[in-house]
C-alpha positions in Angstrom: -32.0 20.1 13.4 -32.0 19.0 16.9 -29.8 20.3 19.5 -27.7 18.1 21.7 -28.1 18.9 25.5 -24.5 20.7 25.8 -25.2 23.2 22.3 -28.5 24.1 23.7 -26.7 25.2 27.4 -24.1 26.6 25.1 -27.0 28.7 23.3 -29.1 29.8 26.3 -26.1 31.2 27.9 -25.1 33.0 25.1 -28.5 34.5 24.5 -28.7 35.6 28.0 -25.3 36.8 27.8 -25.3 38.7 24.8 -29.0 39.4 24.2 -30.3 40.4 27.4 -33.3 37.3 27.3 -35.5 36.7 30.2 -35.7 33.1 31.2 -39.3 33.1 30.0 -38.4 34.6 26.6 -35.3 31.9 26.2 -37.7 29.6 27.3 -40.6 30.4 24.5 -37.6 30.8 22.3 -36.2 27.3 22.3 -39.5 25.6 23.3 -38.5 24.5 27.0 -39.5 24.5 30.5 -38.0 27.3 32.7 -36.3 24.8 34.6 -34.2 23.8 31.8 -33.3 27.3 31.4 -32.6 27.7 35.3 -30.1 24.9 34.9 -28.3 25.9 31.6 -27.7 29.9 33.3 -26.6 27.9 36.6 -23.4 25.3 35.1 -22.6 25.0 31.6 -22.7 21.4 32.1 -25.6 19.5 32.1 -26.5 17.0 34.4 -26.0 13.6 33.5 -29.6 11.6 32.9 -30.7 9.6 36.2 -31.3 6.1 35.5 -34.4 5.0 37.1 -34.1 2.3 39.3 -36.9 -0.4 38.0 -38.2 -2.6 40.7 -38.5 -6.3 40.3 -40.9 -7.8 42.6 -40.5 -11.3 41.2 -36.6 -11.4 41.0 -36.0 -9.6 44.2 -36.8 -12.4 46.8 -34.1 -14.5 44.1 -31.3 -12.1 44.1 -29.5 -13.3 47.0 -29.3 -16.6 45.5 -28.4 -15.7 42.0 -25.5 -13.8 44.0 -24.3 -16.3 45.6 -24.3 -18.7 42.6 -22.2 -16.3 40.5 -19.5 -15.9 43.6 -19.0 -20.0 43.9 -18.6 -19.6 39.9 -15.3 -17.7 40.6 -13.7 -20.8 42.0 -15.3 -23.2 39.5 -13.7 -24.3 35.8 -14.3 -22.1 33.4 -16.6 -24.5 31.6 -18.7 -25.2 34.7 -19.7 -22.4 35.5 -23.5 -21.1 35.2 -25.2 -19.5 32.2 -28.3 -17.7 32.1 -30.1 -20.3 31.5 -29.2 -22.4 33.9 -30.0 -20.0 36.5 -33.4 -19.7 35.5 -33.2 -23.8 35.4 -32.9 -23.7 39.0 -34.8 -20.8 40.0 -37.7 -23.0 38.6 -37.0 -26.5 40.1 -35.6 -25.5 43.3 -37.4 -22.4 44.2 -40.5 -22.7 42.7 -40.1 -19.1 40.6 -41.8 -18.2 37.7 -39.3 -15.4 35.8 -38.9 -14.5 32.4 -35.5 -15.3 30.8 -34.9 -11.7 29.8 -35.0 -10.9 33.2 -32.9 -12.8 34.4 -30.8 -12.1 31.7 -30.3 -8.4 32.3 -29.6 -8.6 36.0 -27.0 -11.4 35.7 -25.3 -9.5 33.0 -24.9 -6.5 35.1 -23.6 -8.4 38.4 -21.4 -11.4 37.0 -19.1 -8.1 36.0 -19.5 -6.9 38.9 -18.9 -9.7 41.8 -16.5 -10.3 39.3 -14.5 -6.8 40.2 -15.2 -6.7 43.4 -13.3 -10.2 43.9 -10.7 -8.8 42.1 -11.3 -11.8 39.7 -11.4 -9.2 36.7 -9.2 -6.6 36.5 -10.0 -3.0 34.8 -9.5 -3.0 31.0 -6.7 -0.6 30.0 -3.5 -0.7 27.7 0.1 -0.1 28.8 2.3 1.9 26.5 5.2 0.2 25.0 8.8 1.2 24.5 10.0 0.6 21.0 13.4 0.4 20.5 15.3 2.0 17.3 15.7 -1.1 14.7 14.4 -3.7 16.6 10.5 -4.8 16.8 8.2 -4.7 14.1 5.0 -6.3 13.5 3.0 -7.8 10.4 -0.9 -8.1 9.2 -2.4 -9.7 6.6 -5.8 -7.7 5.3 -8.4 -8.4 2.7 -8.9 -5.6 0.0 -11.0 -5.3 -2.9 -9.3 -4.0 -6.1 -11.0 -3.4 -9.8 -8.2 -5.7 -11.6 -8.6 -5.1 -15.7 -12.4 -4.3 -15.3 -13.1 -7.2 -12.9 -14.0 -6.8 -8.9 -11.2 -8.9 -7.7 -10.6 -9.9 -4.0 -7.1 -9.3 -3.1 -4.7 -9.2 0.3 -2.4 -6.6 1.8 0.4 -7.5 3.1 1.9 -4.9 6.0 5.3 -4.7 7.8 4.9 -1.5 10.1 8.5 -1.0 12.4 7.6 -0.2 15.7 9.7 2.8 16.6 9.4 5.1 13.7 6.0 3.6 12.2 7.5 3.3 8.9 5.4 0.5 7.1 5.8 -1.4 4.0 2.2 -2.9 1.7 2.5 -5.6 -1.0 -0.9 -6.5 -2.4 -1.1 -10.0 -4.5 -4.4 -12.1 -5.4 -3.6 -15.0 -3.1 -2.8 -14.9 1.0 -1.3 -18.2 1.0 2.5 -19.0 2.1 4.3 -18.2 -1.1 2.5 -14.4 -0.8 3.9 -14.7 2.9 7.3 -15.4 2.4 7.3 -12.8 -0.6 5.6 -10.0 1.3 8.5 -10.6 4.0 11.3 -10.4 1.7 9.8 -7.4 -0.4 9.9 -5.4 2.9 13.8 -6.1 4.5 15.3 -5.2 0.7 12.3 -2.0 0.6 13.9 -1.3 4.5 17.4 -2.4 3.7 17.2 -4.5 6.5 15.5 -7.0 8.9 14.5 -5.9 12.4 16.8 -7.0 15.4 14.6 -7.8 17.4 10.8 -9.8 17.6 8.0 -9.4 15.0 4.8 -10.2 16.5 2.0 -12.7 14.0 -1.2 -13.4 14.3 -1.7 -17.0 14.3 -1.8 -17.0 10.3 -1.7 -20.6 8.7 1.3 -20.0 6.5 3.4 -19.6 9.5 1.5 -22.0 12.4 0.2 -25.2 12.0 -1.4 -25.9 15.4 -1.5 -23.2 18.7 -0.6 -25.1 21.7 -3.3 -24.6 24.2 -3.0 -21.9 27.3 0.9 -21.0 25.8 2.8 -19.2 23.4 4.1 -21.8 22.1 3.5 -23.0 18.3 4.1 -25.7 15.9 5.2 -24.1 13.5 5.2 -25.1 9.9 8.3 -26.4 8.4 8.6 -24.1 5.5 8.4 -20.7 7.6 10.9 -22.3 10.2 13.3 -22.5 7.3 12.3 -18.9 6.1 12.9 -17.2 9.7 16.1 -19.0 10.6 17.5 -18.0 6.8 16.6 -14.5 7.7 17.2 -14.8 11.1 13.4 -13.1 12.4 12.2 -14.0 16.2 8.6 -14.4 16.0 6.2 -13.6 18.6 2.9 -15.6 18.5 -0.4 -13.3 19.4 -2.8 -14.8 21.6 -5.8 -15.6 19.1 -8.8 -13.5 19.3 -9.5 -9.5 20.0 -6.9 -10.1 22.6 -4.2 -10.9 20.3 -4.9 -7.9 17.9 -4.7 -5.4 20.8 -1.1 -6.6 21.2 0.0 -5.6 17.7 -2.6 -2.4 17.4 0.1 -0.2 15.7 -0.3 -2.5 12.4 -4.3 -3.1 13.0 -4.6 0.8 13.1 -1.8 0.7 9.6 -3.8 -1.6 7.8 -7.6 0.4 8.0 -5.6 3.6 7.6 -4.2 2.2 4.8 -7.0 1.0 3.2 -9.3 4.2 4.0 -6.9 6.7 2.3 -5.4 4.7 -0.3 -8.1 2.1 -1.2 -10.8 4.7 -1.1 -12.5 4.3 -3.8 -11.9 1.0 -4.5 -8.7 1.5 -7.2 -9.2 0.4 -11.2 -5.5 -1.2 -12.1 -4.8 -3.0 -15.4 -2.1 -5.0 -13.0 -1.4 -5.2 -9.6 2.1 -4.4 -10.3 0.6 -1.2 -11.3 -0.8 -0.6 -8.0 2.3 -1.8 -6.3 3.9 0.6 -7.8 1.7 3.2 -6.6 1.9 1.8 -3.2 5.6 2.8 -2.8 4.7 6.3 -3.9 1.9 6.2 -1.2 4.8 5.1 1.5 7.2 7.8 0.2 4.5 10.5 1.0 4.1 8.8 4.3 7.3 9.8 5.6 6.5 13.2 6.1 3.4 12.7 7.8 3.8 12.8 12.2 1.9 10.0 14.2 0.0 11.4 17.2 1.4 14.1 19.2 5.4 13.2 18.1 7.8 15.6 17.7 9.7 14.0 14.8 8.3 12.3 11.3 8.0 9.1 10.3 10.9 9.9 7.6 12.6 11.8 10.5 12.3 8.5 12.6 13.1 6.1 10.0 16.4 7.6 9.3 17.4 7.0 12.4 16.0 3.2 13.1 17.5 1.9 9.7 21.0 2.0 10.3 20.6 0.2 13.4 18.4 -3.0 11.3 20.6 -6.3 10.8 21.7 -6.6 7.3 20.3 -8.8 4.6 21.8 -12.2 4.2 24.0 -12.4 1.1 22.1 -15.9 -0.2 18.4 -15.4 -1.4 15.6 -17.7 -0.4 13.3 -19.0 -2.8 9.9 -17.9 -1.9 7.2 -19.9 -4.2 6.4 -23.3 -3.6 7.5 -26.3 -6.4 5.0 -28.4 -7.8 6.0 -31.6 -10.3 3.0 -32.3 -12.2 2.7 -34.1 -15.4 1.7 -32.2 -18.4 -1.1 -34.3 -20.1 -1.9 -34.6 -23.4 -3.8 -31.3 -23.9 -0.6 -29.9 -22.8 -2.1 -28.5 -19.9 -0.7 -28.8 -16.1 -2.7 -28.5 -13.4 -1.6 -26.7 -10.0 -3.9 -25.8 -6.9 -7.1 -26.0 -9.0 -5.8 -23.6 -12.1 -4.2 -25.3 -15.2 -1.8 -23.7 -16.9 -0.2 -25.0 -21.1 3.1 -25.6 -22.0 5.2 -26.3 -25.3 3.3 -29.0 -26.7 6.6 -31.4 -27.3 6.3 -32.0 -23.4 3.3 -33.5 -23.2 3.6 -36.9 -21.3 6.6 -35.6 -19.2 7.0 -35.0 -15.6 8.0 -30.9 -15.2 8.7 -28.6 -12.6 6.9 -26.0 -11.2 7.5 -22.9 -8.8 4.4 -21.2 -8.2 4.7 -17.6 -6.6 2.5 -15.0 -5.3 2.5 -13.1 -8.6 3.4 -15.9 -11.4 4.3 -19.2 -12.1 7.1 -20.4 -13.4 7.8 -23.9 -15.6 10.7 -25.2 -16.0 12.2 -28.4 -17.2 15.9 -29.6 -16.1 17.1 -26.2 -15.2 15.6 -24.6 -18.8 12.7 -22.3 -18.4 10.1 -23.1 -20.9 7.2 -21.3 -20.0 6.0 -18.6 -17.3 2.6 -17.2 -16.4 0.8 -14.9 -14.4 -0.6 -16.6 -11.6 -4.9 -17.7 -11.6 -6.8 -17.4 -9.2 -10.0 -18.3 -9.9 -11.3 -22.3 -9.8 -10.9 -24.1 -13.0 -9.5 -20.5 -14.5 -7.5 -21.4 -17.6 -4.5 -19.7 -19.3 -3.6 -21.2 -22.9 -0.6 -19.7 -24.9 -1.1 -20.2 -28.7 2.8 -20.2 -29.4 2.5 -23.3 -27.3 0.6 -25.5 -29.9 2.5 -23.9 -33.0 3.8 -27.4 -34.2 0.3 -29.8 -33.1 -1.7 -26.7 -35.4 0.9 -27.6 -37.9 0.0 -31.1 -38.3 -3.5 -30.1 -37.4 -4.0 -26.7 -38.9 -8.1 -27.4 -39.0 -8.0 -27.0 -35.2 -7.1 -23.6 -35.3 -10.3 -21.6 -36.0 -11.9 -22.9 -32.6 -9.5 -23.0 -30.2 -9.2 -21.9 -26.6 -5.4 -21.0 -27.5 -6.3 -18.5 -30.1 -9.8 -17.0 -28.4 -7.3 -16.0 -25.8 -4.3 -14.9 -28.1 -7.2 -12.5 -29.5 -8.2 -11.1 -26.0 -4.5 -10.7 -24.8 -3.8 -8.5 -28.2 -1.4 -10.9 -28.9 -3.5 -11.8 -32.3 -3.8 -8.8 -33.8 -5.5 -7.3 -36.9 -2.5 -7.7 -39.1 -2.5 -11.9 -38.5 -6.0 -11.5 -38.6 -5.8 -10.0 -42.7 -2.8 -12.1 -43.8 -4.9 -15.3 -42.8 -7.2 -14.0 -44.8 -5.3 -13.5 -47.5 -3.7 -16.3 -47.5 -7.0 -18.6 -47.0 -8.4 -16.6 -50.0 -4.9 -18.2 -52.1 -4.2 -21.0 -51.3 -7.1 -23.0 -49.4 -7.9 -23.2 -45.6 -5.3 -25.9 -44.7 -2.4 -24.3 -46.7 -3.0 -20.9 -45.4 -3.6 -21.9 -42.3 -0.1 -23.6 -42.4 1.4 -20.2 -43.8 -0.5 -18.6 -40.2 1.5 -20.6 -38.7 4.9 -20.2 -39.7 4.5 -16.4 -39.7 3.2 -16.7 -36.0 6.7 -19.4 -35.5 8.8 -16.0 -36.5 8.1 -14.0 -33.5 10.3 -16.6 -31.4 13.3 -15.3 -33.2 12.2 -12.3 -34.2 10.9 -8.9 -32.9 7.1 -8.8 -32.8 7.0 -5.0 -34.2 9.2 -6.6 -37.1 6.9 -9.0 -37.6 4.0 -7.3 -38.2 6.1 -4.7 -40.2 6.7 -8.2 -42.2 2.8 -9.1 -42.5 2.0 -5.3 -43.3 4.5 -5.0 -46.4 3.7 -8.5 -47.8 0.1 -8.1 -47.8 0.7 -4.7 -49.6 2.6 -6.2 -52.7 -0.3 -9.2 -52.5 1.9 -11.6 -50.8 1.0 -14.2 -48.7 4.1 -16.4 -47.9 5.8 -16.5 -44.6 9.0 -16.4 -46.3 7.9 -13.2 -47.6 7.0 -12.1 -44.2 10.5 -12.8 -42.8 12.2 -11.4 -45.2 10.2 -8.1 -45.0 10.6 -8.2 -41.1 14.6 -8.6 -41.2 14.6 -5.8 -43.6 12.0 -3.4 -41.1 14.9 -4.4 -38.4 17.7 -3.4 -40.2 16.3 -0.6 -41.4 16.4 0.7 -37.8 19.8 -0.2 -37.1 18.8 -3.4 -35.1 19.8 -6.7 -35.2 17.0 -8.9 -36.6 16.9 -11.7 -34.2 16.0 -11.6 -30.4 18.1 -13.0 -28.0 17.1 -15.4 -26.3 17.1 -15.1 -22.5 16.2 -17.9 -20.6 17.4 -19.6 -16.6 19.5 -22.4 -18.7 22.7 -22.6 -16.9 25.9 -21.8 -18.7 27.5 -24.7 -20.4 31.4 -26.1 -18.9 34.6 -25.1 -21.0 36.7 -21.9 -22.1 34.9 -19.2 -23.0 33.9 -19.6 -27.0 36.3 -16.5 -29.0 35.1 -13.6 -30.2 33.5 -13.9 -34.1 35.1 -12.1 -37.0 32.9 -10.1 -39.3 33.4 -11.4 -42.6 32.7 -7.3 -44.2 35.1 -6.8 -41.3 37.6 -9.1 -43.1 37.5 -7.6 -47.1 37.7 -4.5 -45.7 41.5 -5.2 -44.5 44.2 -4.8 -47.8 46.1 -8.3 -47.4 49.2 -9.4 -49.9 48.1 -11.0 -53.1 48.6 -14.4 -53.3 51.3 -16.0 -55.4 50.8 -19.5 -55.2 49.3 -21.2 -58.4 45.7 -22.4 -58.9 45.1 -26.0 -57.8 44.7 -28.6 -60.5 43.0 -31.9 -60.7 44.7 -33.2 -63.8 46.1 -36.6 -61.4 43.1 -37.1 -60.5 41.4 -37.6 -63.0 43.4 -40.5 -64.1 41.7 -42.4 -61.5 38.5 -42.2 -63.4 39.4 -43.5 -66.8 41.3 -47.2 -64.6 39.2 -49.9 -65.1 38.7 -52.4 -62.0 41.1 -55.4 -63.6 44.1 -52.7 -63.5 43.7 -52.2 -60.1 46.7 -53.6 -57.9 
């Protein structure tokens, strides 16, 4: 292995020291010259390398010139000033030289920084520490992330809030970095902190919040949405300059994000859902708070307990994050939003419905009812097809079923599982394809009213007495549910609103009823003797 120049002193010395060597002996030791040996006994410290001063014979009757070209360039537009090659441009028409460009290259490299300094034009790089205040700053990234979602390399973003005094910082991955994710990574944070900083968060110049930076200023248009968002939650942004410039002035979340990503997205993490990881993210941040940043005295938890009491509180109203679509479902009762479609109950095909799309899910709704939700898609042309969706067309159409989409998904999402798989073929086996694909059917109609353990219970105890009825099935899945002390049928929970009126009275149990001892009754048993003389009057007797 070879030595660097400061562990080869470091040896010598030691040897001499300790060992008693002669400089020709450390010499033939470590295959030197005795003059390197000379040097390491005299200073510990090596000498730092000379760099040797080429001449240039053909540049140096020029470099006067070039000189004075690059000082008139101080004074000059930015977009007027010389490049390289324009140098060599008029070294060659007006003086007649004959240069290479990489020569003249490396020498105005080196002296455009340098007139540069001496002018005072270009101050010395350096950063100026900042003083945070308890409660008040706070700053926010967005970060790309690679993530092993249900066995498929899926590109996904980070979302980071990182307060500024106490370093405590909150992470939200989702599959999509548009405004929705935004907005929802924002509000995820204030309830995770209890709280929204009092005082600026500084942004990059991310699309979701800025729709045009305003040229030599801080100022932005901003877009209309995220105006809304900010003023509801009352934030005070602070626009970055764009460029490397910009992410020096919010370094504490730059340095968040890769340290994030290198001790928590190292290897790259195999989830079934990013809730899942989520989940494992706010473990992560717990663990965090015992951790110290730098050379502080306190920790972030220590810090943090101080800085949240001092955050403004969270407004009472919530905001609605995702962003509402009103497409038309057409007649494959499919909707399309942002290049994904996406079924719905087949009895709304030809209607105009709406649509909130969030960062995590979409939700469909029509009126105020909820009628269908899924998780969000991603890719292009992805498709996500719900086979309870189509229940009533495979009625009418029960050939269809065998070869749809609807179904080669229900079968890869578990919902279709072995036991439907064995009572429709049983049922085929009975009764034909069409009529047992029509008993399919019904059983599958069952699990929107009932329990889906139940209703395989149900498919599992007719098939073993040879039945192949849905009727049968139900009744078998009521009897699973009471069995185990449950109520039979599933409530149904949905965003409907409540209707207007009193509040309906409470229903009496009719077992509840016999069971109380009430009087007998006395009164005597109707009769119908008067009539029935009604029957035996013929039409002419009638008044």
């Amino acid at each position: 292995m070879e030595l660097s120049r400061e562990d080869l002193f470091l040896r010598i010395r030691r040897d001499s020291w300790q060992e008693g060597l002669s400089m020709r002996a450390l010499a033939r030791k470590y295959g030197v010259h005795r003059r390197l040996v000379r040097e390491a006994l005299s200073s510990p410290v090596p000498r730092p390398r000379k760099t040797p001063v080429r001449p240039s014979p053909r540049l140096d009757p020029f470099k006067k010139t070039i000189d004075e070209w690059l000082l008139g360039d101080l004074e000059a537009p930015p977009k007027q000033r010389h490049t390289v090659q324009r140098i060599l441009n008029r070294l060659r028409q007006e003086c007649g030289a004959e240069i290479a460009y990489t020569t003249v290259w490396d020498y105005v490299s080196r002296r455009r920084r340098e007139i540069s300094e001496a002018a005072g034009a270009a101050p010395a790089a350096g950063f100026v520490i900042r003083h945070n205040q308890p409660g008040m700053d706070a700053e926010v990234d967005f970060d790309e992330a690679w993530v092993d979602l249900a066995g498929e390399r899926t590109k996904c973003f980070v979302f980071a809030l990182r307060l500024a005094y106490s370093g405590k910082a909150v992470h939200r991955i989702t599959t999509s970095c548009g405004q929705e994710a935004f907005l929802d990574g924002h509000v995820h944070a204030f309830r995770t902190l209890g709280g929204v900083p009092g005082g600026q968060i500084r942004y990059d110049n991310l699309s979701p919040a800025v729709s045009r930076v305003i040229h030599k200023s801080r100022s932005r248009d901003e877009h209309p949405r995220w105006t809304e968002f900010r003023q509801h939650f009352g934030i005070t942004p602070f626009y970055c300059e764009p460029g490397l410039r910009g992410a020096h002035e919010k370094g504490g979340v730059e340095g968040q994000v890769g340290y994030f990503r290198r001790n928590y997205l190292t290897p790259v993490p195999r989830v079934g859902s990013l809730d899942e990881l989520n989940a494992s993210f706010a473990e992560f941040e717990r663990g965090e708070e015992d951790r110290r940043i730098g050379m502080r005295i306190r920790t972030i938890g220590q810090d943090f307990a101080r800085e949240s009491v001092l955050l403004m509180p969270l407004p009472q109203d919530s905001f609605e994050t995702g962003v509402v679509f009103t497409p038309r479902v057409d007649r494959y009762g499919m909707i399309a939003v942002r290049v994904c479609r996406y079924s719905v109950p087949a009895r709304f095909i030809g209607r105009t419905i709406r649509v909130v799309l969030r960062s995590s899910d979409l939700i469909v709704f029509h009126g105020r009812t909820e009628i269908a939700r899924h998780p969000r898609l991603t890719a292009k042309g992805a498709e996500r097809v719900v086979l309870d969706h189509f229940l009533e067309v495979l009625l009418a159409k029960p050939g269809a079923m065998a070869g749809s989409e609807a179904l080669d998904q229900a079968r890869l999402e578990g919902t279709f599982t072995a036991s439907h798989e064995a009572f429709w073929a049983a049922a085929k086996k009975a009764e034909g394809d069409t009529e047992g694909t029509k008993q399919l059917v019904h059983v599958l109609l069952l699990h929107r009213h009932l329990a889906h353990r139940d209703v395989i219970a149900g498919i599992r105890s007719a098939l073993a007495v040879g039945a192949h009825t849905a009727d049968i099935v139900a009744l078998e899945a009521r009897k699973a549910a009471q069995s185990d002390g449950r109520s039979p049928t599933v409530t149904v929970t949905g965003l409907a609103p409540a209707l207007p009126g009193p509040e309906p009275s409470e229903v009496v149990s009719l077992n509840a009823r016999r069971a109380v001892r009430l009087p007998t009754d006395q009164r005597p048993l109707p009769s119908l003797n008067r009539w029935d003389q009604l029957l035996n009057r013929s039409r002419k007797d009638a008044p």
